[in-house]
Each structure stands twice: as C-alpha cells, then as structure tokens.
C-alpha positions in Angstrom: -11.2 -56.2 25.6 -10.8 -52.8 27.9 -10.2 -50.8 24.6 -13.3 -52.7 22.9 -15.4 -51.4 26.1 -13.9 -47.6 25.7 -14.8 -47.6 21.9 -18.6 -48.7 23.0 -18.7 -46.1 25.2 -17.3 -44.1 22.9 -19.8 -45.6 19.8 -22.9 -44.2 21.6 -21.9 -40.7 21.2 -21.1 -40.5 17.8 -24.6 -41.4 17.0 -25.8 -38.5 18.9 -23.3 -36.0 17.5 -25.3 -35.9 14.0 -26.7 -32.8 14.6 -24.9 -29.7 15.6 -25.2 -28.6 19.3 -25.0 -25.6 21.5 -21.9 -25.5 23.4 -22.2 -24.2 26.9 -20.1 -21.4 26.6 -21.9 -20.0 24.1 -25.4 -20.0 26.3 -23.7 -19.0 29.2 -22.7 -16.1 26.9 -26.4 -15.5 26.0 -28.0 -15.7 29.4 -25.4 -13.0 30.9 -26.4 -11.0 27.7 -30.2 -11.9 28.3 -31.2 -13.0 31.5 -34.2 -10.6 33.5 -32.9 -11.5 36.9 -29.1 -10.5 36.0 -30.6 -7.7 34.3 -33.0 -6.4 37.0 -30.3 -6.6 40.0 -27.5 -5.0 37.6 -30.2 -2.1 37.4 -30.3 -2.4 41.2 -27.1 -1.0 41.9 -26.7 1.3 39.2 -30.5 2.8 41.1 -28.4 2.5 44.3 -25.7 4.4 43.3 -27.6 7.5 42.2 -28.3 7.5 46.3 -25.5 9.0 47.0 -25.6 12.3 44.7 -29.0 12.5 47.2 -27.7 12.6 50.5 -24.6 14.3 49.6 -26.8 18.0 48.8 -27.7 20.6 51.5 -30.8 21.2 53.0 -33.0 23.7 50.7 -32.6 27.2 51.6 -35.9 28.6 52.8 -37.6 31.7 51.6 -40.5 33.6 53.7 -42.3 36.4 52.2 -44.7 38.4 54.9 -47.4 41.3 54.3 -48.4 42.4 58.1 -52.3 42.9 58.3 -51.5 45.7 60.9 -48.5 47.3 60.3 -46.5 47.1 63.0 -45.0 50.9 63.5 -41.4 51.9 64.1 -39.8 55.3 64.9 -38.9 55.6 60.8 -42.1 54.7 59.3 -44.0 51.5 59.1 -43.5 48.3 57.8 -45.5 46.4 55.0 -43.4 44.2 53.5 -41.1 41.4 55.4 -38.9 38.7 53.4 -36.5 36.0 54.7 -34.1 33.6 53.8 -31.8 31.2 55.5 -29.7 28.0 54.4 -29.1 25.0 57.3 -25.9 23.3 57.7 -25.1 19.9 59.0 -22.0 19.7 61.4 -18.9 19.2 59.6 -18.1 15.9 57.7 -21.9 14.6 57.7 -22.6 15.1 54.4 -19.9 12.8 53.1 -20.5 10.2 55.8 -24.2 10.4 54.6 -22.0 9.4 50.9 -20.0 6.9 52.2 -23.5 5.0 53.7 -25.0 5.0 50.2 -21.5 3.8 48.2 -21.5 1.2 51.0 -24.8 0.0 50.4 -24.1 -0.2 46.8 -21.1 -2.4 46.8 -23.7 -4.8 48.5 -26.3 -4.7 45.8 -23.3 -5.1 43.6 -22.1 -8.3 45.1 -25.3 -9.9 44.3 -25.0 -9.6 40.4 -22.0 -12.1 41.0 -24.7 -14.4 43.3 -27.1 -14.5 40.9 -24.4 -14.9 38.2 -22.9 -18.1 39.9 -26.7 -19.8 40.5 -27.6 -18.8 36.3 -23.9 -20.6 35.6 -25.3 -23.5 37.9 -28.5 -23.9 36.7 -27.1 -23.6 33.0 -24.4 -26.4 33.6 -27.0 -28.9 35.3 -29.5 -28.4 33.4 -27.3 -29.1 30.3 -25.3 -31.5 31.4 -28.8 -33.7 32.2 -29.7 -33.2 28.7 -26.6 -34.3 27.7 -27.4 -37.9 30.1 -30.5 -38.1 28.5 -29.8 -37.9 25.3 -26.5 -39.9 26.0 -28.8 -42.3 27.5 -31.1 -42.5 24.3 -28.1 -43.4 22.1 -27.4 -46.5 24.4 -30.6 -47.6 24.3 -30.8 -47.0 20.3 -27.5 -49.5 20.2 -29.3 -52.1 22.5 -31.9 -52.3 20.6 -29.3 -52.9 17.0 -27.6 -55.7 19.6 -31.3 -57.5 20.1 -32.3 -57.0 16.5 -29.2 -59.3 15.9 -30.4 -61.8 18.6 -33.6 -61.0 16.9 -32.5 -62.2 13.3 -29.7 -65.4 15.1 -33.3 -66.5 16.5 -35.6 -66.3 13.8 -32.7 -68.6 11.9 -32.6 -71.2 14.9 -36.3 -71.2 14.2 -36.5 -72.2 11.4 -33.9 -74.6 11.4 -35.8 -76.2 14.5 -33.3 -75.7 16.8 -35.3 -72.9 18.8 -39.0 -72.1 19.6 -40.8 -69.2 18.7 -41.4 -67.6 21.6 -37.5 -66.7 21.6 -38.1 -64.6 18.9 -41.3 -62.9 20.7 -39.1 -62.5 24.0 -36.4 -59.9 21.7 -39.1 -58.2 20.6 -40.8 -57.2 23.3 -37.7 -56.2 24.7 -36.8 -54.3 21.9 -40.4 -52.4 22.3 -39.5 -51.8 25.7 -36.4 -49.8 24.8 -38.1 -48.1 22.0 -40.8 -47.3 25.1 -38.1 -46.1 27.1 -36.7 -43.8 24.1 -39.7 -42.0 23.9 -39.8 -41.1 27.8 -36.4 -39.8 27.5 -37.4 -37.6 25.0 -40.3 -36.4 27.1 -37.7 -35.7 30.2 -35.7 -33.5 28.2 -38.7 -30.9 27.9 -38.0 -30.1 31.9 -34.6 -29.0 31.5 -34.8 -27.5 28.0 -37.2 -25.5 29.9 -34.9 -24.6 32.4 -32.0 -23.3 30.0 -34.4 -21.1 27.4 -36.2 -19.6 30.8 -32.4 -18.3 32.0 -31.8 -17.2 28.6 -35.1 -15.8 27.9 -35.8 -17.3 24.9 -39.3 -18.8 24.2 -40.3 -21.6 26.2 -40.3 -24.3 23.1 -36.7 -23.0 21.8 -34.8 -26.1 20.4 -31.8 -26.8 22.5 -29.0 -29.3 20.8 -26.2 -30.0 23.5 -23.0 -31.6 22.3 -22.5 -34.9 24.0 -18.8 -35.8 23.2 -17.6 -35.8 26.6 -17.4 -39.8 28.0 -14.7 -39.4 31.0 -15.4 -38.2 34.5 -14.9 -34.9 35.3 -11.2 -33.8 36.5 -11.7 -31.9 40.2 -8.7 -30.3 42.1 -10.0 -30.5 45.5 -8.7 -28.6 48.7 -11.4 -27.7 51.6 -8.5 -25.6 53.3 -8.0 -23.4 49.9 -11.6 -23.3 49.2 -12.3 -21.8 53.0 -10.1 -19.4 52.4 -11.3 -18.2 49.5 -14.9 -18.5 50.3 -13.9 -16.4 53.6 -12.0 -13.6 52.0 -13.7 -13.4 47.7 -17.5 -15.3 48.0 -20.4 -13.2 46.9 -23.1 -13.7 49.5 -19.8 -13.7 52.6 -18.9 -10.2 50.5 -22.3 -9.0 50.6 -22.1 -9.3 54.6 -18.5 -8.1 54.8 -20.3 -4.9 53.5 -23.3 -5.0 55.3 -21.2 -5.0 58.0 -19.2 -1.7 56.9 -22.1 -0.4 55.9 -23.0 -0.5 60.0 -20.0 0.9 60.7 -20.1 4.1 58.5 -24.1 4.6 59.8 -22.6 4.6 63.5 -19.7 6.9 62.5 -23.0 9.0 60.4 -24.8 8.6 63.9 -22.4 10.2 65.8 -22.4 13.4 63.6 -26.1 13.4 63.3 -25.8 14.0 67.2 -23.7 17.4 66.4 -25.6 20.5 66.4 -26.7 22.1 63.3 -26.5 25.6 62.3 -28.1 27.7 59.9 -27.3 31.5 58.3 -30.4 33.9 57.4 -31.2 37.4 56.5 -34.1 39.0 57.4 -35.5 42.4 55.6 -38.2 44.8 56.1 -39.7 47.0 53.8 -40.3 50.2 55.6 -42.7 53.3 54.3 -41.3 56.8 55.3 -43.5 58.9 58.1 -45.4 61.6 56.8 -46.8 63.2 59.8 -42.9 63.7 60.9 -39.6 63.7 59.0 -36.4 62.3 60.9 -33.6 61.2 60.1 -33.3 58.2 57.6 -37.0 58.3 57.4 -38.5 55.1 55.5 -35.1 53.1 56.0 -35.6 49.5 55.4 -34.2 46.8 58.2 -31.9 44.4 57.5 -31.4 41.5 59.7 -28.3 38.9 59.6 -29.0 35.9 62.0 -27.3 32.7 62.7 -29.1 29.9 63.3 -28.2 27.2 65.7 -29.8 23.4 66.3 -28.6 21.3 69.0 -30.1 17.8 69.4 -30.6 17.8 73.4 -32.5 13.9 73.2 -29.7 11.9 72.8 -32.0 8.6 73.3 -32.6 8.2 70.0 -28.8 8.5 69.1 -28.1 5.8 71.7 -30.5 3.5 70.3 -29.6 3.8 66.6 -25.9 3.0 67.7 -27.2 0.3 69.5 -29.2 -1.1 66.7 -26.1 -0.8 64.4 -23.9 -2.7 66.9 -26.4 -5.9 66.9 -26.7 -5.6 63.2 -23.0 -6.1 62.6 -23.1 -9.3 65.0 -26.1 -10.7 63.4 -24.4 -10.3 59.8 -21.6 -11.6 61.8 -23.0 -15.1 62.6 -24.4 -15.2 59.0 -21.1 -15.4 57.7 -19.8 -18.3 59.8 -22.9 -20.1 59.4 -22.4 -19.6 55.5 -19.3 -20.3 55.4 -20.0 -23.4 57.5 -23.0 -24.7 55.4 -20.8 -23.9 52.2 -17.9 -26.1 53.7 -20.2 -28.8 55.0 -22.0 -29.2 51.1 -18.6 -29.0 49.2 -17.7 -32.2 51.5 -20.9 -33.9 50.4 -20.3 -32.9 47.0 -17.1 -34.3 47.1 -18.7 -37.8 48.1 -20.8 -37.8 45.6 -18.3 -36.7 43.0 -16.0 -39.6 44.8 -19.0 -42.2 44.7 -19.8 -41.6 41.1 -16.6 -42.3 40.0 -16.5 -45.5 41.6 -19.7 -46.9 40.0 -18.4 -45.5 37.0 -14.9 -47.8 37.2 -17.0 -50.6 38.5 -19.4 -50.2 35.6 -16.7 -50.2 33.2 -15.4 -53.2 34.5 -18.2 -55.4 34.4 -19.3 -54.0 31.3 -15.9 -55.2 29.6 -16.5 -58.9 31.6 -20.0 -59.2 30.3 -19.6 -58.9 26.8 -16.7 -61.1 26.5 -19.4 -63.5 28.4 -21.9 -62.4 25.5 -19.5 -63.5 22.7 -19.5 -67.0 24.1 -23.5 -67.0 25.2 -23.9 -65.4 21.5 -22.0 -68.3 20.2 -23.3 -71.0 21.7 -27.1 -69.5 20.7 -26.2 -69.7 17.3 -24.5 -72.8 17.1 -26.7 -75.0 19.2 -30.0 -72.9 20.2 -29.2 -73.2 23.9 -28.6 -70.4 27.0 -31.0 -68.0 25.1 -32.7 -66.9 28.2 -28.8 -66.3 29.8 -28.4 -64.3 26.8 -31.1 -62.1 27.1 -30.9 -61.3 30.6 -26.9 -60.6 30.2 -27.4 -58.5 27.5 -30.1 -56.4 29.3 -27.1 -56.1 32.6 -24.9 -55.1 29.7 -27.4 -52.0 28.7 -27.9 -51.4 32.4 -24.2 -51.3 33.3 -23.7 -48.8 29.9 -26.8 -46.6 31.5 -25.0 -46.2 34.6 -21.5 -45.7 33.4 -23.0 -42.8 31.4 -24.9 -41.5 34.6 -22.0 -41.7 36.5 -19.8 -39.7 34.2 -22.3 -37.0 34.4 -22.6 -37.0 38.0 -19.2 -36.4 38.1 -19.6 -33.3 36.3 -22.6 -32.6 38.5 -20.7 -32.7 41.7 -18.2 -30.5 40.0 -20.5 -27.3 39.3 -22.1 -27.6 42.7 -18.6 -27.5 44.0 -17.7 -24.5 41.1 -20.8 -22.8 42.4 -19.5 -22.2 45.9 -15.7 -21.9 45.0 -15.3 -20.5 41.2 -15.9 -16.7 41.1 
C-alpha cells in the first residue's frame, strides 16, 4: 500500500511532464546574462573604478601671462611683457592614499553584484518552484476529477439498476465542476510568477515559461547555524560590503592625516624687458627670470579634527550594522529551518493518511458498487484524499522554499 501511495504521487507528474520545460539552471543562466539590475550595478563598479585614475593626477600646472598698462621701470629698461608658471604638490604619499580611497570604495560597489546576484537566484528559485506547485497542483486535481468520473459512471449504473438515486450522480458532477473551476484558477495564479521570472530575465512580460515538475521528495538540507555564522561573518555580501566600508574609513583618516601636511608648489616667473635708449648700461634690455617655491600649510586644523571624527563614528555605525545583520540573518535561517522542519512533517503525515484513506476508498468503492450504500462516505473521503495529495505536494515545495531562503543567506 506505501509503494501504491509513492506511484500516485508519482502519477501526477508524469501527466504534467508532456511538454518540455525550462530547467532552472538554464534561466538562472539567462538572467545573469540579461538581467538590468545585474547589469546596471556591474556598470557601477567598473564607473567606480575609473575614480581612481582621477585622484591619483596632480594638480594642473598654472600659466599667467601679464601685459603691465604702465610699465613698471627698472634700471635695464622696462618691462612689457610678464609670464608665469608653477605646478603644486601634495605632501608625500597623498596621492596614492587618495588611490587607495577610490579602490576601497569599489570593492564595495563590487560586493553588491554578488547581493543582487543572490536576491535574482532567490527570486528565480521561488518563483519557479511555485509554478512548479501550481502546475503540480493542477495535475492532482486533473486525476481527481478521472477518480470521480469513475464514481460518476459506478453511479449512473446503480441508477439504473435502482439501487441508487439520481442525485448521487448530480453530487459527482458538481464536484467534478468544482475541480475543473479550481483548474482554471491555478492557471490564472501562474501569470504572477511567470511574471516574476521573464521580468528578472528581461524577456517580454507574456514569455511562456514550462518548468519541469519531476521532483516529488522534500528537499535534502545540511543544516549547521555555527558554520553558517561563520561564514556569513567572514564571506556574505552585504557583511563584505561593510567590512569595506569600514576600510574604506580607515584609508580616508589615514588620507585625512596627509591632507593636513603642507603643500608646496615650484614656479618660474619671467619678464620681458625692452633695452633703455636714453642710456646704455650694462646688460641693457635683460629679461628677469624668477625661480620660486611655493609653500601651503593648512594652519585650521578644525576641519581636520572633525573629518577624523566623522570617520571614527562611521566605522562604528557600519560596525553595529554588521552584528545587527548578522543577527537578523541568524534569527531568519532559524525560522526557515522551522518551516523547512514543519513542512516536512505535514508532508510524512500527509503521506500517511493518504496511503490509509485509499485503502478505506477500495472498501467504500466496493461496497458502492455492490450494494449502493456509504456513497456520501465516499465522496467526502475521496475529496480528504485530493486534499491530503494537495498538501503533500505543497509541503514538498515548501521544503524546497525554506531551502533557497536559507541558500540566499549562506550559498555564495
């Protein structure tokens, strides 16, 4: 009797595997290939990473070019022409701490293509997986309704041989019209979550999706909350993402600290000088040349002070973000595991009384035909026996459920 209850399980899925389906590797495959919001924060960092040939470049040399309205006089001549030049320096080592700021702030960006990766590989599995439990569900119902077409056909005999009424064979088919309803509101569920999987892959809205439904066993999970604390601590996306926020505090304190060095700058300065002709000395007309060093020194020091400051909180905030993460990750993957834990049950309790109820319909089925009587008994067990099938298969795919939440937090 326990293998007869497998193979029904097991019936209902054959008759769904007509047509050829979409496994879920393969549109995984397709949504990391076409998916906007994997593509737009991939473009993210590669935009972040062209920070740092920006910061890493001097200052711009600066050019002056002067024509004195009153030419100022000198013992050679005067002068009527003036150019200058000079190129700033920052204080040693600030230009690649500037570098190291920007790389910093792109290994964040970074970590958040492997977010967004883990919440399209979620949303992927559910949504497939519920298509699957529909269309799962659809098959059962399309084998109920072959069961109460038999009671259908048993009744119309007991009719009329007199050993039943008529309304017996009106009670099957209304119930056999509610399936059929039920059916066709399946179908229209599916549209929400066939939605869901062409809008991560970018295809059109109305793209078919076929999923494969050949999986009848609950899902297989290895738990361990001390492993998957570990690992969420030391390899999650989002606890990465503040591991490097954090850094990225660090290097703009160490930046900081060099900001606060002075600054110094080279220069020439030349005249243009026109020769005396009223008197001729000695290197008459000689032009002036003028080397000059410049030197900035950053006497406020507030703003240094509070910028450090600033940076110091920053690192505790992103601080108490990661234990609150990693505490709200921990706390779900513990309700996930009760739900995982709770499906199965109903799923072995299921199992059980479907396998007790059809031997029960055998006999009911038996007597009906035999002598006309227990009809009603009939109908209402074999109704529990379509509702216990409904939530076996529900179960199952809770299972799974549970599982990708659980993947979602851990699986990287």
């Amino acid at each position: 009797m326990k293998t007869k209850c497998i193979l029904i399980l097991l019936g209902f899925f054959a008759i769904t595997n007509t047509l050829p389906g979409q496994s879920l590797e393969s549109l995984l495959s397709k949504a990391y290939s076409n998916n906007p919001e994997l593509k737009a924060v991939q473009l993210e960092h590669e935009a972040a990473l062209q920070k740092a040939p920006q910061v890493t470049q001097l200052p711009d040399p600066t050019v002056g070019v002067g024509v004195p309205i009153l030419r100022p006089e000198t013992r050679l001549g005067s002068q009527v022409l003036s150019v200058s030049i000079s190129q700033m320096f920052p204080w040693f080592g600030t230009l690649k701490a500037r570098e190291d700021v920007a790389v910093t702030m792109a290994k964040s960006k970074y970590e958040r293509i492997a977010a967004v990766r883990l919440n399209i590989d979620y949303n992927i599995k559910s949504a497939y997986y519920n298509l699957y439990l529909l269309q799962a569900k659809q098959a059962i119902l399309r084998k109920n309704i072959r069961i109460f077409e038999t009671i259908e056909r048993v009744a119309l005999a007991k009719v009329e041989s007199g050993k039943s009424i008529a309304s017996d064979v009106l009670t099957v088919r209304l119930k056999i019209e509610e399936l059929d309803k039920q059916i066709q509101l399946l179908e229209e569920q599916k549209e929400r979550f066939r939605a869901t999987i062409n809008e991560a892959l970018n295809n059109p809205t109305n793209a078919i999706i076929q999923v494969y439904t050949n999986q009848v066993t609950p899902a297989d999970l290895a738990y361990d909350l001390v492993q998957y604390k570990k690992k969420i601590q030391a390899n999650h996306p989002l606890i990465k993402q503040l591991d490097w926020n954090i850094e990225t505090a660090n290097k703009e304190i160490a930046l900081n600290a060099l900001s606060g060095k002075p600054t110094f700058g080279v220069g020439l300065d030349y005249s243009l000088v026109t020769g005396r002709t009223d008197a001729f000395p000695a290197d008459n007309g000689r032009d002036i040349l003028i080397p000059k060093i410049v030197v900035s020194i950053p006497i406020y020091r507030k703003k240094y002070a509070a910028v450090e400051q600033e940076q110091q909180l920053k690192k505790q905030v992103y601080g108490l973000q990661k234990e609150e993460l990693t505490n709200r990750m921990l706390r779900n993957i513990q309700t996930y595991k009760s739900d995982y834990e709770s499906a199965k049950l109903i799923y072995e309790l299921a199992k059980k009384q479907i396998e007790l109820s059809n031997s029960a319909y055998n006999i009911l089925l038996a007597e009906y035909s035999g002598k006309g009587r227990r009809f009603d008994e009939l109908m209402t067990l074999q109704s529990n026996i379509n509702r216990y099938e409904l939530e076996a298969i529900k179960a199952v795919t809770q299972t799974h459920l549970a599982k990708f939440n659980i993947e979602r937090l851990t699986d990287y």
